[in-house]
C-alpha positions in Angstrom: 3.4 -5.2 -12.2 0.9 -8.4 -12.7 -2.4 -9.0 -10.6 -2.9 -13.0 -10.2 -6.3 -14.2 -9.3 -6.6 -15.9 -5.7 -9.8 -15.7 -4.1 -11.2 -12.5 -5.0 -15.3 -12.5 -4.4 -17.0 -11.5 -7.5 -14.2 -10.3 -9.1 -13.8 -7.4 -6.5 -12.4 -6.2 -3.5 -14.7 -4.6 -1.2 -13.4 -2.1 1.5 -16.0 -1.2 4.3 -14.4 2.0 6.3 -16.2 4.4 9.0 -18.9 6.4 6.8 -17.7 10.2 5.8 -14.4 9.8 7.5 -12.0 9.9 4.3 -9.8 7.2 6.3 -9.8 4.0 4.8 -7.6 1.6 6.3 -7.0 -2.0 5.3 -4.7 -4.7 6.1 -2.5 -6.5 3.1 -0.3 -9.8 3.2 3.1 -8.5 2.1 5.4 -11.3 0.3 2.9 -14.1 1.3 3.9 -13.8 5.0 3.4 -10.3 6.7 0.4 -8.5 7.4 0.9 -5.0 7.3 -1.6 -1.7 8.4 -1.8 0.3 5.4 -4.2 3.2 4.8 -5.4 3.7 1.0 -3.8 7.1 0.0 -4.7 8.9 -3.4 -2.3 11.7 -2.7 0.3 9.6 -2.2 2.3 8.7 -5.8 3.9 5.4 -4.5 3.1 2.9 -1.8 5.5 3.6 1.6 6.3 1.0 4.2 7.6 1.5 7.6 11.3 0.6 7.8 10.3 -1.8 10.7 8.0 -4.0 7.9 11.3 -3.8 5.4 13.5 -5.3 8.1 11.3 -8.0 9.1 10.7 -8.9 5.5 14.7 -9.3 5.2 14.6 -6.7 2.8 18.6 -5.0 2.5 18.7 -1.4 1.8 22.4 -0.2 1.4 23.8 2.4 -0.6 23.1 1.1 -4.0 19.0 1.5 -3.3 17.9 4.3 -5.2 16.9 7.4 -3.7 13.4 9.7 -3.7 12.5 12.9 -2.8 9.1 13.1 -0.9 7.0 15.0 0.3 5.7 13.9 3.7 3.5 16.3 6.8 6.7 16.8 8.2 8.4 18.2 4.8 10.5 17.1 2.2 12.8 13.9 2.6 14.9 11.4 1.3 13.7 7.9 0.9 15.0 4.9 -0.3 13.2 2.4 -3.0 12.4 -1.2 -2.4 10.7 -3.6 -4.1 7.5 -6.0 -2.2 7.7 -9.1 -3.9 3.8 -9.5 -3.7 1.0 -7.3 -1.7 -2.3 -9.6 -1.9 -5.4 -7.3 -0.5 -8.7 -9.1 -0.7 -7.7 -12.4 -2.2 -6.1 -10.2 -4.9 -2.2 -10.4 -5.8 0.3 -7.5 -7.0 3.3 -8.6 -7.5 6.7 -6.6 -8.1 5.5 -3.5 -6.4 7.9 -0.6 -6.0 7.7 1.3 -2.6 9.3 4.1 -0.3 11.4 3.2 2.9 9.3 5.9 5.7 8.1 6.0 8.6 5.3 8.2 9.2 5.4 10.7 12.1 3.3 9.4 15.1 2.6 5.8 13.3 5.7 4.6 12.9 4.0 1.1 11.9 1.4 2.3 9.2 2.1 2.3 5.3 0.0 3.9 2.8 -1.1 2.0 -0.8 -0.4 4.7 -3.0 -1.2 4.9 -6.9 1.2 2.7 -8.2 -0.4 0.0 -6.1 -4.4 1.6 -6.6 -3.8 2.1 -10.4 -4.1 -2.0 -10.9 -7.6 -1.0 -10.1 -10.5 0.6 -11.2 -11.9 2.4 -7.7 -15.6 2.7 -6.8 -15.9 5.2 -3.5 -18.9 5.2 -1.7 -17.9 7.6 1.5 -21.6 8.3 2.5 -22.0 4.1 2.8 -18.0 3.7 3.6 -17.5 1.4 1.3 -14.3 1.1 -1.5 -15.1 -1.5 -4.4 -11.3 -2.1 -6.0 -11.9 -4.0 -9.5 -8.8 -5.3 -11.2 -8.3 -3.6 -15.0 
């Protein structure tokens, strides 16, 4: 996994989320060309995206994709593993990114940027201001 400088001000990404709320949503650019809801998830080992997202990327998942246990709200699952070409959050590019095939109970649309994605950065939480500063390492 590689980070490539775009436009990144100040060498930083700054999240700005609803004070105290623990929620932090944000929007990426998947694969230069699809903007995709995502919620930043600690808990969560690996970044998931909605089978919807996959499809419209053209991404094939057949029989030969590998296979994950997870643990979701609604138990534990099967999912399959993709790789996103390129996620690019506040002017910021990861690029090779493994991710889980799932759609998440009542937002079928939403992924969550998990630690394999957060881990290219060195986090700064705030929640009393609601703000997330993400430096690249």
């Amino acid at each position: 996994v590689k980070i490539a400088e775009l436009t990144a001000e100040a060498g930083k990404i700054v999240i700005r989320f609803k004070p105290g709320s623990g929620h932090i949503p944000v929007k990426a650019t998947l694969n230069g060309r699809l903007e995709q809801n995502f919620v930043i998830d600690t808990g969560a080992t690996m970044v998931t995206i909605p089978r919807g997202t996959i499809e419209a990327l053209g991404i094939r998942i057949d029989g030969n994709s590998p296979k994950r246990e997870v643990s979701t709200a609604g138990g534990v699952r099967m999912a399959r593993e993709v790789r996103i070409k390129a996620i690019e959050l506040g002017g910021w590019v990861v690029r090779n990114v493994p991710a889980l095939v799932v759609d998440i109970p009542d937002k079928p649309s939403l992924g969550l940027l998990g630690l394999n994605y957060l881990d290219q950065f060195r986090m700064e939480l705030n929640n009393e201001k609601g703000v997330l500063l993400l430096r690249p390492r």
